[in-house]
MIDOSE-1310 file (N, C-alpha, C; in nm, 2 decimals, decimal comma, always signed):
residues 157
xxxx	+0,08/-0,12/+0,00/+0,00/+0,00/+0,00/+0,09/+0,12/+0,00; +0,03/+0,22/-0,08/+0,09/+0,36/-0,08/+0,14/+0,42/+0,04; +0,18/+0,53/+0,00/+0,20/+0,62/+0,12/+0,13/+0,74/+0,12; +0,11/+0,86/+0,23/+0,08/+0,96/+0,21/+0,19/+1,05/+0,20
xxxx	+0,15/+1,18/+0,14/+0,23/+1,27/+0,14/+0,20/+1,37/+0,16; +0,24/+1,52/+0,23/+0,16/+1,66/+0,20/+0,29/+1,75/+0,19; +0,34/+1,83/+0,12/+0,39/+1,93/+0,05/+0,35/+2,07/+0,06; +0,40/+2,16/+0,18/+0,39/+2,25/+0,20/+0,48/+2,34/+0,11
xxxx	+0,43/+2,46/+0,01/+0,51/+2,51/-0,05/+0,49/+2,66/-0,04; +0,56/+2,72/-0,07/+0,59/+2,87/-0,06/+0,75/+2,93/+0,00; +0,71/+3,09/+0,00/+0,81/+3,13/+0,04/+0,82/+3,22/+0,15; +0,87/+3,13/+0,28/+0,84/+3,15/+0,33/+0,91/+3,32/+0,41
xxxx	+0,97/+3,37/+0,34/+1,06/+3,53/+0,32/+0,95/+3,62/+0,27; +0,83/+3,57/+0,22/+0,72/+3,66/+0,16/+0,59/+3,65/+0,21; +0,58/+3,69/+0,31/+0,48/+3,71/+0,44/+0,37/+3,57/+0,38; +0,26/+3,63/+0,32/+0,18/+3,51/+0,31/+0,18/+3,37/+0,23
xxxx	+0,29/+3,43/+0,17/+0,33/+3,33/-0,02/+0,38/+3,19/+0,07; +0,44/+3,24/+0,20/+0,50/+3,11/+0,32/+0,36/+3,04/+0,34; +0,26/+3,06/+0,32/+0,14/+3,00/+0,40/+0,13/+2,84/+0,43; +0,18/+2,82/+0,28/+0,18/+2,63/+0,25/+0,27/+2,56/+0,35
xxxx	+0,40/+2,64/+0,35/+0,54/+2,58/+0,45/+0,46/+2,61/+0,60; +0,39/+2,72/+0,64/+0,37/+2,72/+0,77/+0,20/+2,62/+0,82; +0,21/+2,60/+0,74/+0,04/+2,51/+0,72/+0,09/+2,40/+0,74; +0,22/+2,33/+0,65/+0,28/+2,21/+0,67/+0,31/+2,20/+0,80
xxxx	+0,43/+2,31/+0,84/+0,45/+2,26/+1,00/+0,36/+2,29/+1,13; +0,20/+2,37/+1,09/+0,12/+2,33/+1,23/+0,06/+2,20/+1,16; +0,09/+2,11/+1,04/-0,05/+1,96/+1,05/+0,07/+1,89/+1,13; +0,23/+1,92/+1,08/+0,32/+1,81/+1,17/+0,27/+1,80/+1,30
xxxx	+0,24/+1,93/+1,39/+0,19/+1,94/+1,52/+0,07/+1,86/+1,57; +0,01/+1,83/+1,51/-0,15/+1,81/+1,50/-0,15/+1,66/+1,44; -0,06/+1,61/+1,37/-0,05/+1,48/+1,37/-0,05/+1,36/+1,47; -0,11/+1,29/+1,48/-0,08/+1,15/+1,58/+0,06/+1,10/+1,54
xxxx	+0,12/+1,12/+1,66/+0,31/+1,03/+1,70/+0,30/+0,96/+1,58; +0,22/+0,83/+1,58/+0,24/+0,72/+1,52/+0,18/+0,74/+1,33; +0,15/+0,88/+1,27/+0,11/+0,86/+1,14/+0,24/+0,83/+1,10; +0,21/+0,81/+0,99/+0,27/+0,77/+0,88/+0,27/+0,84/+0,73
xxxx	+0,19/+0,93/+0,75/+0,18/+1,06/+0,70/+0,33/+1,15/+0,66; +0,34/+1,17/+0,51/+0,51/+1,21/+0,50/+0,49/+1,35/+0,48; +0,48/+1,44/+0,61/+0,47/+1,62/+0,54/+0,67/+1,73/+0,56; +0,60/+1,75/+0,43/+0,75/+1,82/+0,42/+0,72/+1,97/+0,39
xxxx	+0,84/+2,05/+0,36/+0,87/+2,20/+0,33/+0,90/+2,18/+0,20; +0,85/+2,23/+0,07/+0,84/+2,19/-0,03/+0,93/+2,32/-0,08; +0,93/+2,44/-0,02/+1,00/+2,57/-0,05/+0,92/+2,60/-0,20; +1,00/+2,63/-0,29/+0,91/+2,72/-0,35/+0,93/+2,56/-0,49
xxxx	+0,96/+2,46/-0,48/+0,95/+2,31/-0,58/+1,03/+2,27/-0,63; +1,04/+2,14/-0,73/+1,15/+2,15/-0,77/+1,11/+1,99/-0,83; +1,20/+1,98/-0,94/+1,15/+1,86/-0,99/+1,24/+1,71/-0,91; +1,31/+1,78/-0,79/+1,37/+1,67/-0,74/+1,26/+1,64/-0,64
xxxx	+1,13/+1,68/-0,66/+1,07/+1,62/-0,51/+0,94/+1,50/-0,63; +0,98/+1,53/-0,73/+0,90/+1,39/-0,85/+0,97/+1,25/-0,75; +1,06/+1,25/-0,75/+1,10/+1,09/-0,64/+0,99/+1,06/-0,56; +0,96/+1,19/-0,48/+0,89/+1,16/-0,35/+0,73/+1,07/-0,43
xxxx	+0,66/+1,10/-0,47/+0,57/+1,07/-0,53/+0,54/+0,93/-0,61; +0,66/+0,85/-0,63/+0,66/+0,75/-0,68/+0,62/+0,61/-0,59; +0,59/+0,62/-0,48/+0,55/+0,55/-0,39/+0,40/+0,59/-0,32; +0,42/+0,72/-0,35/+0,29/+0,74/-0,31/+0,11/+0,72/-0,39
xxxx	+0,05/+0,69/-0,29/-0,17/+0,73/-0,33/-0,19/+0,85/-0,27; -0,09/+0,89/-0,21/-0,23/+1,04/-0,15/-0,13/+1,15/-0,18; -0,16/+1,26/-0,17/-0,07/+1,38/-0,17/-0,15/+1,46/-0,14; -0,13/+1,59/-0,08/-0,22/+1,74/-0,02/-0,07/+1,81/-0,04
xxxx	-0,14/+1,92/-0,09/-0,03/+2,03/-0,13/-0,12/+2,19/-0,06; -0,04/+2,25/+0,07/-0,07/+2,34/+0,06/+0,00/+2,45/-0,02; -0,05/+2,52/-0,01/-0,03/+2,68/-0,09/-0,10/+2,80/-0,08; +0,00/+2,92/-0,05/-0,09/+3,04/-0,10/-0,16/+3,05/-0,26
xxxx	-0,25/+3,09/-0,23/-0,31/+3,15/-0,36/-0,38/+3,25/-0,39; -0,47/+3,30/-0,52/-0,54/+3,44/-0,54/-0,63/+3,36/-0,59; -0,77/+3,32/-0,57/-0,92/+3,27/-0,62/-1,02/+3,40/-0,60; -0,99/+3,48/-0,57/-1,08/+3,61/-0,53/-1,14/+3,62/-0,43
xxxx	-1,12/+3,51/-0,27/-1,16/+3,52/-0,23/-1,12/+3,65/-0,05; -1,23/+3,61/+0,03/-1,18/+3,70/+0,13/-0,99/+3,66/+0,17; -0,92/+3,74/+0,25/-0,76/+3,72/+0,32/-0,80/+3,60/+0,39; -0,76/+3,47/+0,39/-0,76/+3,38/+0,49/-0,85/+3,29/+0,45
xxxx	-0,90/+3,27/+0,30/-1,04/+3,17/+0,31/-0,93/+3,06/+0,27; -1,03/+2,97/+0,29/-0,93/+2,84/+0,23/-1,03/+2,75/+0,14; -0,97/+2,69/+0,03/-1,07/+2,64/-0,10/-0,97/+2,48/-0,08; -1,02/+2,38/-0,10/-0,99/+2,26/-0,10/-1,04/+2,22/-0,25
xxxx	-0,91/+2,18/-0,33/-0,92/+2,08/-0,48/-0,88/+1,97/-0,51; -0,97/+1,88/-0,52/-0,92/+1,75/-0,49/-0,94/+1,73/-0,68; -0,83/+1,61/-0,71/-0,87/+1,52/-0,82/-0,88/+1,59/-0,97; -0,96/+1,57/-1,01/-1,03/+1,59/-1,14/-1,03/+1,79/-1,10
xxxx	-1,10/+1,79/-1,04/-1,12/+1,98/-1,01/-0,99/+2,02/-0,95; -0,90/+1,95/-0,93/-0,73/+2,03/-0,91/-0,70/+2,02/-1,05; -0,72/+1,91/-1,14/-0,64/+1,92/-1,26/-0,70/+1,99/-1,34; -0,87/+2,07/-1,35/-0,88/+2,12/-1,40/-0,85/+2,22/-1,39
xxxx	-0,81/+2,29/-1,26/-0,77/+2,44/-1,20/-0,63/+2,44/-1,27; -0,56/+2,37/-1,24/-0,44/+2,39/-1,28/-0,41/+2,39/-1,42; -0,50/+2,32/-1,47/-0,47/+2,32/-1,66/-0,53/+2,48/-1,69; -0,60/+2,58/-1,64/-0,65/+2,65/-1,67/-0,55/+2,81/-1,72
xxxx	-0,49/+2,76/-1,83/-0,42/+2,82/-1,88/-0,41/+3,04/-1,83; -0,56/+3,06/-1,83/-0,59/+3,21/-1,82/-0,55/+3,25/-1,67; -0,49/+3,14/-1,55/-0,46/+3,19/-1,44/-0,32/+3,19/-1,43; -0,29/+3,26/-1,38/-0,10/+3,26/-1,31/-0,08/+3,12/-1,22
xxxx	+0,02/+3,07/-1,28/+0,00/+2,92/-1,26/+0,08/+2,95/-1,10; +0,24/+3,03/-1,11/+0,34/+2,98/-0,98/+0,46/+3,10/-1,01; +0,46/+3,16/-0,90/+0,59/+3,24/-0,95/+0,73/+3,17/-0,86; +0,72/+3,03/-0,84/+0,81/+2,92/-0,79/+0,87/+2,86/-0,91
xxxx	+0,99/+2,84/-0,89/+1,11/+2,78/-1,00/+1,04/+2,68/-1,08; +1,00/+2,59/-1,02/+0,85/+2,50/-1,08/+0,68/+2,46/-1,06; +0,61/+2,54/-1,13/+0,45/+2,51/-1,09/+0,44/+2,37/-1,00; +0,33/+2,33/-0,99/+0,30/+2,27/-0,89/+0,19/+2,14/-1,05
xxxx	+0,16/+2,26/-1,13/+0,10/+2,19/-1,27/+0,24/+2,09/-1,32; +0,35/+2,18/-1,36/+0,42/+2,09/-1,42/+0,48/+1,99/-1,31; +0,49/+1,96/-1,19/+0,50/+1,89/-1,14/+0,45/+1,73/-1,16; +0,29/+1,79/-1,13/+0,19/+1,68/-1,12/+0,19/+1,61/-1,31
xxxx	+0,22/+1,74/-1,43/+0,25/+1,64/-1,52/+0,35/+1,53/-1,56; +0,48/+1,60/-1,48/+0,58/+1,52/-1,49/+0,53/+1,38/-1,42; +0,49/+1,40/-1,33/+0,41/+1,22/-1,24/+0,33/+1,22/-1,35; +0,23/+1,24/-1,41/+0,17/+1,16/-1,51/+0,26/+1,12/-1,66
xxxx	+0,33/+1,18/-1,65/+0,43/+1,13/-1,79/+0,50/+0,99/-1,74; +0,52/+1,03/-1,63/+0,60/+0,88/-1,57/+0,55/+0,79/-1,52; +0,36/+0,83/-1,51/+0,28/+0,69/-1,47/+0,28/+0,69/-1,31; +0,30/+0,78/-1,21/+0,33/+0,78/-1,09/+0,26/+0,91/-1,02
xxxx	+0,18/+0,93/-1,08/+0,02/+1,05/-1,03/-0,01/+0,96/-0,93; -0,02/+1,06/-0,78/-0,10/+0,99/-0,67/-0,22/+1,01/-0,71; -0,29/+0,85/-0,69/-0,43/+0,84/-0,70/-0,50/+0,92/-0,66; -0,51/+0,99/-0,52/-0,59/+1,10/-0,49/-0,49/+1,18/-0,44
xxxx	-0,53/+1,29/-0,48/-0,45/+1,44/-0,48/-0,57/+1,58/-0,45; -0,48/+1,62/-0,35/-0,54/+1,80/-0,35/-0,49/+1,90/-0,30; -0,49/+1,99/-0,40/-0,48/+2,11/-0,31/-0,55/+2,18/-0,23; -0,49/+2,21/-0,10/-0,52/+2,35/+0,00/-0,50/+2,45/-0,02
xxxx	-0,56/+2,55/-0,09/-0,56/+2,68/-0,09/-0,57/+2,75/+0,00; -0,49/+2,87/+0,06/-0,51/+2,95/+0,15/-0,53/+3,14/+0,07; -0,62/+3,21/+0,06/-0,57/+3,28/-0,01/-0,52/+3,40/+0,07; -0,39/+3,45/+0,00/-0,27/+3,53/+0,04/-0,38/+3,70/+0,06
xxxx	-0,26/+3,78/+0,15/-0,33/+3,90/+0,12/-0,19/+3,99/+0,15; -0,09/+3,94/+0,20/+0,08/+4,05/+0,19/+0,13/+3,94/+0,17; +0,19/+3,98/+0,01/+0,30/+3,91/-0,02/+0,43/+3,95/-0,05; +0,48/+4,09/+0,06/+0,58/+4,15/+0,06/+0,66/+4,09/+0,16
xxxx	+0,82/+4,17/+0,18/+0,83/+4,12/+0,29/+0,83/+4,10/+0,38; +0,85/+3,98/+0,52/+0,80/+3,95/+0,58/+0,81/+3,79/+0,66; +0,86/+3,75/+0,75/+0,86/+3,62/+0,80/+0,74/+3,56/+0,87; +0,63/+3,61/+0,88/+0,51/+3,54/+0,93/+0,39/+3,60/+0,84
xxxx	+0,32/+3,55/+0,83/+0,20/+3,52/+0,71/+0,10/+3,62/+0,79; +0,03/+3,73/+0,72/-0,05/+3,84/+0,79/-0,18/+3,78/+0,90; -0,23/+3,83/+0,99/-0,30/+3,78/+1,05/-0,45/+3,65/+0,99; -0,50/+3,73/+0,90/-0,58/+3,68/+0,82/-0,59/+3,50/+0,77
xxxx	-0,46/+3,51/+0,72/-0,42/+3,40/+0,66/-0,35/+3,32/+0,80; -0,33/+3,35/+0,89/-0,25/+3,27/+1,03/-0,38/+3,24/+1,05; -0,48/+3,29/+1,08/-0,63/+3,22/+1,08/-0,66/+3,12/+0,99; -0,67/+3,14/+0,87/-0,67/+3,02/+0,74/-0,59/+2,90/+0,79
xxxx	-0,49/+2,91/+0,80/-0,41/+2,81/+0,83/-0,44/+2,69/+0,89; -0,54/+2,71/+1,04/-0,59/+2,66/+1,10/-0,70/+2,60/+1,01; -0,76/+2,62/+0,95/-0,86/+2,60/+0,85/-0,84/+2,48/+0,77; -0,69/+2,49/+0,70/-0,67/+2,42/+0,61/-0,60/+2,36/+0,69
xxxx	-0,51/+2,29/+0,81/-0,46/+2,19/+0,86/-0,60/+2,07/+0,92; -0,71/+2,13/+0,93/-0,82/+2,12/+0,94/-0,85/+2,03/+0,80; -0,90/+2,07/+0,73/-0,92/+1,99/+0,60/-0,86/+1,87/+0,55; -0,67/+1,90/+0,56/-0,62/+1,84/+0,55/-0,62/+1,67/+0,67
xxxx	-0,67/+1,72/+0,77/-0,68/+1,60/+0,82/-0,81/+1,53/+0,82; -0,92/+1,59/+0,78/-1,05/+1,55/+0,69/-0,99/+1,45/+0,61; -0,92/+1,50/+0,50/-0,92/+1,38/+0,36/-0,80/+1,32/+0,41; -0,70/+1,32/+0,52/-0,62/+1,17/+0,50/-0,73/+1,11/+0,56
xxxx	-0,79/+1,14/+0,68/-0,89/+1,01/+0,73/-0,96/+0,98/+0,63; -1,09/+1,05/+0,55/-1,16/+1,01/+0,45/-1,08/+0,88/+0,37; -0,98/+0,94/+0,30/-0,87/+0,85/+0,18/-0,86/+0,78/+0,25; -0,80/+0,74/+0,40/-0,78/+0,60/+0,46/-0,86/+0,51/+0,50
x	-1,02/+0,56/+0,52/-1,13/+0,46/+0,52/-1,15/+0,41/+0,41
């Protein structure tokens, strides 16, 4: 059987754009001793984190993002509606060394796409600089470590 994974990404030198990295380390907190759950600092990507993925069924990727919504809301995309978001050529895909799109196509070129996948969206509101993520979004966070522990249970039943 697979493994899980979750991938916290951003930067975290740019107040809210860190949201994903600081989301990753309150689920570490919030995790049971004994998961099995693999969450990392994904920083801003990279196509050396394609390895990680090759063993895995589950994956959660948080991230800042812009969906128009209120500072701090959080939008959860699983599956089929992440890949459609992401293919959606008319949005600003990543101003990170590598999208999070071309990522997930590289796993599909190589046959190694976690079966269920999603992203956490937190949406950003200062993305200047900054070492902690504006109040707003330090609220979200909680939100989305929240979700995130929604669908590993869900996906493990």
């Amino acid at each position: 059987m697979g493994s899980s994974i979750v991938l916290g990404l951003g930067n975290i030198l740019l107040s809210d754009d860190g949201a994903g990295v600081h989301a990753a380390q309150t689920l570490i907190q919030r995790l049971p001793e004994a998961s099995a759950v693999r969450v990392l600092d994904a920083g801003t990507l990279s196509f050396t984190l394609l390895g990680l993925l090759e063993d895995a069924d589950r994956l959660i990727v948080f991230d800042a993002g812009d969906f128009g919504a209120d500072p701090g809301a959080v939008r959860c995309l699983e599956s089929d509606t992440l890949d459609g978001f992401l293919a959606d050529v008319s949005r600003k895909r990543s101003v990170h060394e590598v999208g999070l799109a071309d990522l997930l196509d590289m796993a599909r070129l190589r046959q190694i796409l976690p079966r269920q996948r999603a992203l956490i969206c937190i949406q950003a509101y200062d993305l200047g600089w900054g070492l902690e993520p504006s109040a707003s979004v330090r609220a979200g966070i909680r939100q989305a470590t929240d979700e995130a522990l929604r669908l590993l249970e869900q996906w493990q039943s």
